[in-house]
C-alpha positions in Angstrom: 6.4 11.3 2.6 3.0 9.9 1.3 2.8 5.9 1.4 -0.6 4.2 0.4 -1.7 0.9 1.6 -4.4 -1.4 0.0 -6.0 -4.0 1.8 -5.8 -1.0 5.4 -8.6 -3.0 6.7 -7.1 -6.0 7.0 -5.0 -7.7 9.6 -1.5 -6.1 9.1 -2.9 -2.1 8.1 -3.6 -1.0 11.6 -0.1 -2.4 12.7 1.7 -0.6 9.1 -0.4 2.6 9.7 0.4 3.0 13.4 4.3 2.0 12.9 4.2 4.6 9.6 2.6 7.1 11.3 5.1 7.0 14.4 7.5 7.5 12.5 6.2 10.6 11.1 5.0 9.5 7.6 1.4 10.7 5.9 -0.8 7.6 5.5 -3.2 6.8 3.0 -5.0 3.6 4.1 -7.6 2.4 1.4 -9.8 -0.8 1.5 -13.3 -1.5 0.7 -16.1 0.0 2.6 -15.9 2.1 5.7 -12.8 2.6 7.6 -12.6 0.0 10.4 -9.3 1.3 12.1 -9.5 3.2 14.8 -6.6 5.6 14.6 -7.0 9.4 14.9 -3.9 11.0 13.4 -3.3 14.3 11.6 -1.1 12.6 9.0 -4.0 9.7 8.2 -6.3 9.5 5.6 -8.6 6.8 4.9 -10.0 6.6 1.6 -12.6 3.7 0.5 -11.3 2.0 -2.5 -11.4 -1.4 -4.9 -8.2 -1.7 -5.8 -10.0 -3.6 -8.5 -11.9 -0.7 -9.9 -10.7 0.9 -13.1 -11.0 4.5 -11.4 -8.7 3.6 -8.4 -6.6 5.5 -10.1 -8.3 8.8 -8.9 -6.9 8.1 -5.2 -3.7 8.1 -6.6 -3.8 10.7 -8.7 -5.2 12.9 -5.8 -2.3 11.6 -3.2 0.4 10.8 -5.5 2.2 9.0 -2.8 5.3 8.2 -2.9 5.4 4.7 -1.9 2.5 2.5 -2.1 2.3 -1.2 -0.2 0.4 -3.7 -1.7 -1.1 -5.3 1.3 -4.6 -6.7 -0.2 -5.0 -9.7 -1.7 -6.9 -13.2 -1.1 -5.4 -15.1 1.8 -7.0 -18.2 2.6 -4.8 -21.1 0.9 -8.3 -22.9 0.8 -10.6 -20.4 -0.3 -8.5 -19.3 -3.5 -8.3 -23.2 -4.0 -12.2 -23.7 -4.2 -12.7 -20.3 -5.8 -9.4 -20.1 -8.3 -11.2 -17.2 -10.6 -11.5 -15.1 -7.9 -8.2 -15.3 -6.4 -6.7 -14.8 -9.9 -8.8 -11.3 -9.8 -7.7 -10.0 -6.3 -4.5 -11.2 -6.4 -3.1 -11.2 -10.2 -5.4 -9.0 -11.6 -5.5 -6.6 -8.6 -1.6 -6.3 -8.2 -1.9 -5.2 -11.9 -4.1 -2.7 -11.7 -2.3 -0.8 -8.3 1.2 -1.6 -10.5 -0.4 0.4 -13.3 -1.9 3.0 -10.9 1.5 3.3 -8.7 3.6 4.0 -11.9 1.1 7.0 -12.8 3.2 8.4 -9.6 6.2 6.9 -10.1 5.9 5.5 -6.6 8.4 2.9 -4.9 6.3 -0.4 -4.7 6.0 -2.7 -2.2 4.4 -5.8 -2.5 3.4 -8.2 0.6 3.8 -12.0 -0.3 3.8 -15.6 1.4 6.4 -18.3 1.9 4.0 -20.0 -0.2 5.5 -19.5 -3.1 7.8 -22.1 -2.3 7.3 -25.9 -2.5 7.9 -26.5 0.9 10.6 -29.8 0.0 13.8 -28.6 2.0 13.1 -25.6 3.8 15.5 -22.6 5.0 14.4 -20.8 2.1 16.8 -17.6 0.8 15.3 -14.8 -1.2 17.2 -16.1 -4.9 15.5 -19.5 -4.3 13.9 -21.3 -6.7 10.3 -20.4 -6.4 7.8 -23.5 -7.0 4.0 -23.0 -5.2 2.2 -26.3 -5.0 -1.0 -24.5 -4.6 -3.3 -22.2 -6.3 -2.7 -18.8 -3.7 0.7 -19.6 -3.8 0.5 -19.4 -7.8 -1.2 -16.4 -8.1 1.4 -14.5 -5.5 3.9 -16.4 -7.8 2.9 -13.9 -10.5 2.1 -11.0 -8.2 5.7 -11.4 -7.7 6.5 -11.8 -11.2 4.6 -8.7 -12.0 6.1 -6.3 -9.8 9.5 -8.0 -11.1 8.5 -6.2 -14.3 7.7 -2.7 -13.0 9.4 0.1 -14.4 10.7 2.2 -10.9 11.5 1.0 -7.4 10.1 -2.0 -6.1 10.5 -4.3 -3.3 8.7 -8.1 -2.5 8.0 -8.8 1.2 7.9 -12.1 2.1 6.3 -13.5 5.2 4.6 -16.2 7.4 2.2 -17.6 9.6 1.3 -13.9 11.0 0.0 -13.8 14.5 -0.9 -11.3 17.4 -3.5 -9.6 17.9 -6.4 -8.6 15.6 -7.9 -5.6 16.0 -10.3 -6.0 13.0 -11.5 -8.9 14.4 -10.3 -11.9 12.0 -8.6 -15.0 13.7 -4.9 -15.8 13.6 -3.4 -19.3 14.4 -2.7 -18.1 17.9 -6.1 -16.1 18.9 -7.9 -19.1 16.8 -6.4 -21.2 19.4 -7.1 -19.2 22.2 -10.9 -19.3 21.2 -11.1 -23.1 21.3 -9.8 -23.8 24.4 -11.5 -21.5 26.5 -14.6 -22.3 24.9 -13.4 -26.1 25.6 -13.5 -27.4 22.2 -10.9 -30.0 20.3 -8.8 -28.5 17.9 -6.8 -30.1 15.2 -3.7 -29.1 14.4 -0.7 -29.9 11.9 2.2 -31.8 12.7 3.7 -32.5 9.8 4.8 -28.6 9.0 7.5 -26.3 9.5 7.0 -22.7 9.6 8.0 -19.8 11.2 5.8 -17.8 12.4 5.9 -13.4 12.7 4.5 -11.4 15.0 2.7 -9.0 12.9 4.8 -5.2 14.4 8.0 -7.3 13.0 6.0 -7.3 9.7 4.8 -3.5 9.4 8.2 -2.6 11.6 10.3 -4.6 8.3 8.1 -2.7 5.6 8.8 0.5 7.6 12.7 -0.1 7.2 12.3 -0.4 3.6 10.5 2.5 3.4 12.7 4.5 5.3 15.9 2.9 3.4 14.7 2.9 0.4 15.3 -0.7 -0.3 14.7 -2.7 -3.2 14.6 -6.2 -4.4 13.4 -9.5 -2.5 13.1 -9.3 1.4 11.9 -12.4 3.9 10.4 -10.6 6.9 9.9 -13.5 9.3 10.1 -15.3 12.7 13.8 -17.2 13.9 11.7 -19.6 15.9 10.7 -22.5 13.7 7.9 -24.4 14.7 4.9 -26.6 13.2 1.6 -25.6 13.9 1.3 -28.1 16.8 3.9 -26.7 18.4 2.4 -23.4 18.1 -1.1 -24.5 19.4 0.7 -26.1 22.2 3.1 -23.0 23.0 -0.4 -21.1 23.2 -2.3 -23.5 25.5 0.7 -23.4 27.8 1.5 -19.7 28.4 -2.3 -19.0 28.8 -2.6 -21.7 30.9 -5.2 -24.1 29.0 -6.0 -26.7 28.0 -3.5 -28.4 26.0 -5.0 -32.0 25.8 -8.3 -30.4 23.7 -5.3 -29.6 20.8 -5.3 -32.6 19.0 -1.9 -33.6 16.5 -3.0 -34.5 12.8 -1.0 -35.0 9.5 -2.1 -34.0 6.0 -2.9 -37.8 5.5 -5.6 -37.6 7.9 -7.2 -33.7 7.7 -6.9 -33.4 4.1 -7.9 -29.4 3.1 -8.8 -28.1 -0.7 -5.3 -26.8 -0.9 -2.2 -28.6 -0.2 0.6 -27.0 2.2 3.6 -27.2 1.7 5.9 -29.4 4.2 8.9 -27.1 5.1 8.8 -23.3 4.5 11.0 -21.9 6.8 12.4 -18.5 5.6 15.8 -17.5 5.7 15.9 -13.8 7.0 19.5 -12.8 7.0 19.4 -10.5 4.3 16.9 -8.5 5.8 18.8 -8.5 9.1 22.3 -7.1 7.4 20.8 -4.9 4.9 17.6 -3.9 6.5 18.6 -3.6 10.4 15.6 -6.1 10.9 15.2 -8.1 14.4 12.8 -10.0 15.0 10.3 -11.1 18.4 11.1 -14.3 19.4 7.7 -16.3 19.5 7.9 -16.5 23.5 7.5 -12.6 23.5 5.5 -12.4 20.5 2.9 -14.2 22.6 3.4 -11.8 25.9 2.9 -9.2 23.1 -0.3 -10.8 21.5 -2.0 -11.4 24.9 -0.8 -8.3 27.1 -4.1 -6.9 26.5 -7.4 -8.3 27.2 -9.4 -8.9 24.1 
């Protein structure tokens, strides 16, 4: 079977193509510009694309896979707060257009989403739950959501958070971001005052894989058990590298105020996933051993 990712380039595609691929499915991984993953595979093609782009449609058309993950989109809570047209685009606009291209093929859809679209006020968050962003990227995956809630064949949300380990296109994650300061000796600040849980990033592509393979649909949190505030996090890192820990430095929302608020308690609940799925997550301890196994 054929699955197509958007967004390949990013953090999670290398970690989706490799699982996909193992498990002896043909990939088509599409982003902008040249291909940055290196994987040689006989069942992976890499195909530049704008998901954007009125004639994406022609990579679908030419594949016609049979399940398509929507992995792209605008990330940064504060850059879709200071530019909100833009992150409408990618991330409204954009899940259109590959909802409109993926029912050209029929194909199951899979869309990747955030614990952001929850307002963070009690926490422990089920898939039914009452969905209420408090800022603008978690709006705009609101009505990704809400979108693909509306598509006419098979189609599945993925929701995650805080994703960590190692990135092999380059782009920081909480727990390499960390690793940077400290060995370069400078102060970080970091939250206090949230709860998340973060997910090592195989647990994500390993989750989509099941509902690929399962053919699952509806609403699915793929997530970390461990729940922890970024503070804790920073901390957990500086220990088990041995660094630094006095250079992390414990702040509240009060006194580092960002362009897009965060929610206070996000924790998702993933026992759906784990009883209809088969999905078992790394704890945080060994997603770090994970992460850091390999010299960067």
């Amino acid at each position: 079977m054929k699955v197509l990712i958007t967004g390949a380039n990013g953090f999670l595609g290398y970690y989706l193509s490799q699982t996909l691929l193992s498990k002896n499915f043909t990939v088509i991984a599409t982003a902008k510009g040249q291909c940055r993953l290196p994987i040689a595979h006989k069942n992976f093609v890499y195909e530049e694309m704008d998901f954007n782009h009125p004639f994406a449609y022609d990579i679908f058309e030419k594949h016609t896979p049979e399940f398509v993950v929507h992995a792209g989109a605008m990330t940064k809570p504060d850059d879709c707060e200071k530019n909100q047209w833009n992150a409408y685009l990618v991330n409204v606009e954009g899940c259109l257009h590959v909802l409109t291209n993926a029912a050209i093929c029929k194909s199951h859809f899979i869309l990747l989403s955030t614990d952001f679209v929850f307002d963070g006020e009690r926490g422990n968050y089920k898939e039914e739950d009452e969905r209420n962003p408090v800022n603008y990227y978690g709006k705009t995956k609101l009505e990704a959501e809400q979108a693909v809630e509306e598509y006419d064949f098979d189609w599945a949300i993925v929701r995650t958070a805080l994703v960590y380990g190692r990135s092999i296109s380059g782009r920081d994650n909480i727990v390499t971001l960390v690793r940077k300061k400290l060995e370069n000796n400078e102060p970080y600040q970091v939250f206090t005052d949230q709860l998340r849980t973060p997910t090592y990033v195989e647990d994500v592509a390993g989750g989509i894989c099941l509902i690929i393979e399962k053919k699952a649909k509806g609403v699915f949190h793929v997530a970390g058990e461990d729940v922890l505030t970024p503070y804790e996090i920073a901390c957990e890192v500086a220990d088990y590298l041995q660094l630094n820990r006095q250079l992390i430095i414990p702040v509240t929302k009060e006194i580092l105020q960002q362009p897009a608020i965060r929610p206070t308690k996000t924790q998702l609940d993933i026992q759906k996933a784990k009883q209809l799925l088969g999905f078992q997550p790394t704890s945080f301890k060994d997603g770090l051993s994970k992460t850091f196994a390999t010299a960067f």
